[in-house]
N, C-alpha and C positions, 0 to 999 in steps of 0.2 A: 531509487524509489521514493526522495523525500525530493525531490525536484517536479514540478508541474511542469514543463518543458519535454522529461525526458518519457515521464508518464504518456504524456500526450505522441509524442514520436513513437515510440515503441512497444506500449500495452492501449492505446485508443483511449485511454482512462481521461476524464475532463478535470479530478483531483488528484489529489497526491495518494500512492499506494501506502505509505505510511509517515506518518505525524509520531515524531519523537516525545515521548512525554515530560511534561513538565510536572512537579509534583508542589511549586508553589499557586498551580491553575488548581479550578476545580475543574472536575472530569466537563461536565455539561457543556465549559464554554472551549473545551477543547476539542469536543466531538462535532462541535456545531459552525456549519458554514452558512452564512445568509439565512439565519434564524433556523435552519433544516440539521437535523442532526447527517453527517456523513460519514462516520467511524462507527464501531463497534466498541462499544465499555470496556472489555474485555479485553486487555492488556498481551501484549507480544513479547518476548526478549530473547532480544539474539544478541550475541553478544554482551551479555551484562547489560545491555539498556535496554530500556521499555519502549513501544511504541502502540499505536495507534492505528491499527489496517482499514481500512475503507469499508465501507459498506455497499460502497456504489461498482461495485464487481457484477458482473452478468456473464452470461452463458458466451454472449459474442464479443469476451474478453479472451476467451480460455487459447486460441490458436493464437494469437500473438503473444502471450504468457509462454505459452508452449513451445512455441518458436523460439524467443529469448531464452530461456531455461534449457536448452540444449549443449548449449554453451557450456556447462557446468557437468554434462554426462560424464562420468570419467569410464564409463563402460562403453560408449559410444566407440563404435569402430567404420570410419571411414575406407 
């Protein structure tokens, strides 16, 4: 999800799902791509680190998220 490449194959996403935090950055220039802010302030952590989610998520993300993320059902019965 911190790969532009993999974003782009698999969620349609044109940024990264999420930006790792740096805590010698200040938030502003870490939220902002091409002067446009594209994360959300608001802090993530999984795993013990922090990161950074997108803001540029939309509706006609959601079936390819959903599709990916099946993978992980562990209820899911084929």
């Amino acid at each position: 999800m911190q790969s532009a490449q993999w974003c782009k194959n698999t969620l349609g996403l044109y940024e990264v799902m999420l930006k790792k935090y740096n805590p010698e950055l200040d938030i502003t220039s870490q939220i902002t791509i091409s002067g446009y802010p594209r994360f959300w302030k608001d802090l993530f952590v999984f795993n013990g680190e922090k990161y950074f989610v997108t803001s540029q998520w939309y509706e006609r993300h959601r079936a390819a998220f959903v599709e990916w993320a099946k993978q992980f059902d562990c209820n899911q019965h084929e």
